[in-house]
C-alpha angles and dihedrals in degrees: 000000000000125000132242120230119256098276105032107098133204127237093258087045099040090053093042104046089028096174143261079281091062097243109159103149101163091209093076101119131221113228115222132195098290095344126065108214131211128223115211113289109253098188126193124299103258095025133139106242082192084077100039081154081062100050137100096258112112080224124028109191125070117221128168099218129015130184117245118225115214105165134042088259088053095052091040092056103037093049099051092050084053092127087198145344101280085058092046094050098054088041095051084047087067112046116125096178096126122053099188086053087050098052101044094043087054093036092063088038091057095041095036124177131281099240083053097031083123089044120098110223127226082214086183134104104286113224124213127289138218143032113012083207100046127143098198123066121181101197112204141198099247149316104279111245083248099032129047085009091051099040102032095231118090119254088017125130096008132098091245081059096054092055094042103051089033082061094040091059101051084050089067098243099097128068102220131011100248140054122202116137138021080243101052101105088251116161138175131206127198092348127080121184120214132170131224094226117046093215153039125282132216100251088356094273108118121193124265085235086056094044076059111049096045093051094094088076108060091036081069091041091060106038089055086056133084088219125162111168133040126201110201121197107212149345096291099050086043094050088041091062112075092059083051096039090050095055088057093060097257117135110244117217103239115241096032123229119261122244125258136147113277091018115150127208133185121186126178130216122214096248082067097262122133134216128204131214122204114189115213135180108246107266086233124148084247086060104045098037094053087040094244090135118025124183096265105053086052084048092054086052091055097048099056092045081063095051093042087054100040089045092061 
């Protein structure tokens, strides 16, 4: 059995010490020598166990026992048996395929930030997060080293979080206007968010080899999803889809288009779908400060990845 830094918590100690920001999502899982166990799901106070792929749990389903990947084999098989998302989500908890990636993510968990010192940290890869039906997706770069890493949901606890989900909820897809913690009460409806990359970067800039490695996830994600429009923060996330999309049968333009902000991008499979691809600045703190990205130009995002969906 390997041990776990000082910081990074497992799933029984996780649900019972929760943190001063009163994070006590029993779905939190204990990894365990070559297996990655699952306490029992404690979901929010007022939600619908009948969505546990909706709820607030960094990871909905409850298994005894679930496989570890820890090479890019490991994380292309066990991603494509996935039977559902639920599946796909405590598999994905539990990959160790990247070592830089592992040690970084547990690294930050153990040392922790001043302003969390008293927090415990999920210090795993974070899956995605929202409406198992949704027809939406925003596909992002990577979970933030006190964020998503800290918090265990994607875009949670960290300033580009803020603006996301700010932007989802006067959209009209999110239930409320922040996201802080896996036991807020937070909900999305008709949008999920996923990442390219599981877990966090050092200085948020992941490999190309681990790019790589981690795609078979969100190629699964994705394939278990009715999704029709994607839309896609920044230049990285943007440049990492046609490798993903092509797995999944679509025709990729060649050459692909470039990314810019506002850039719209339809591709066709051969059984006759489409896919749409919104193209979106990063919601960083670089690119709202500067006023790069303002609020109405991530609204107006927002707004034609409605119609696209709704059109089709």
């Amino acid at each position: 059995m390997f041990a776990l830094p000082f910081g990074v918590t497992t799933s029984r100690q996780f649900a019972r010490t929760g943190s001063k920001a009163g994070q006590t999502a029993g779905a939190q899982r204990r990894l365990r020598g070559g297996s990655c166990q699952t306490a029992a799901v404690v979901v929010s106070r007022g939600a619908r166990p009948r969505d546990p792929a909706r709820l607030g749990t960094p990871v909905a389903r409850s298994a005894a026992d679930d496989p570890v990947a820890r090479s890019a084999a490991d994380v292309s098989r066990l991603a494509a048996s996935a039977e559902d998302l639920a599946e796909l989500d405590a598999r994905s908890s539990c990959c160790r395929a990247c070592p830089r990636l592992v040690a970084w993510r547990e690294k930050v968990a153990a040392q922790r930030r001043r302003a969390f010192a008293t927090e415990t940290y999920w210090g795993r890869p974070v899956p995605g997060f929202g409406d198992p039906a949704a027809r939406i997706v925003v596909v992002g770069l990577a979970p933030a080293a006190h964020g998503g890493n800290r918090t265990g949901r994607i875009f949670t606890g960290d300033r580009s979080g803020d603006w996301l989900f700010a932007a989802l909820y006067r959209a009209g897809f999110a239930r409320q206007p922040t996201s802080e913690r896996v036991d807020d009460g937070q909900r999305l409806d008709g949008v999920r968010l996923v990442a390219v990359v599981r877990c966090a970067p050092p200085a948020n800039k992941p490999t190309p080899v681990e790019r790589d490695t981690c795609r078979p996830w969100l190629v699964r994600e994705l394939e278990l999803l009715p999704a029709r429009v994607l839309v896609v923060l920044g230049g990285f996330a943007w440049q990492s889809l046609p490798p993903t999309l092509a797995r999944l049968g679509f025709l990729i333009p060649r050459p692909f288009p470039s990314f810019g902000h506002g850039r719209s991008v339809t591709i066709a499979h051969p059984d006759g779908r489409r896919l749409h691809l919104l193209a979106s600045y990063h919601p960083s703190q670089q690119n709202t400060f500067t006023g790069k990205l303002t609020e109405p130009m991530l609204d107006a995002i927002f707004h034609r990845a409605r119609q696209l969906a709704d059109a089709e």
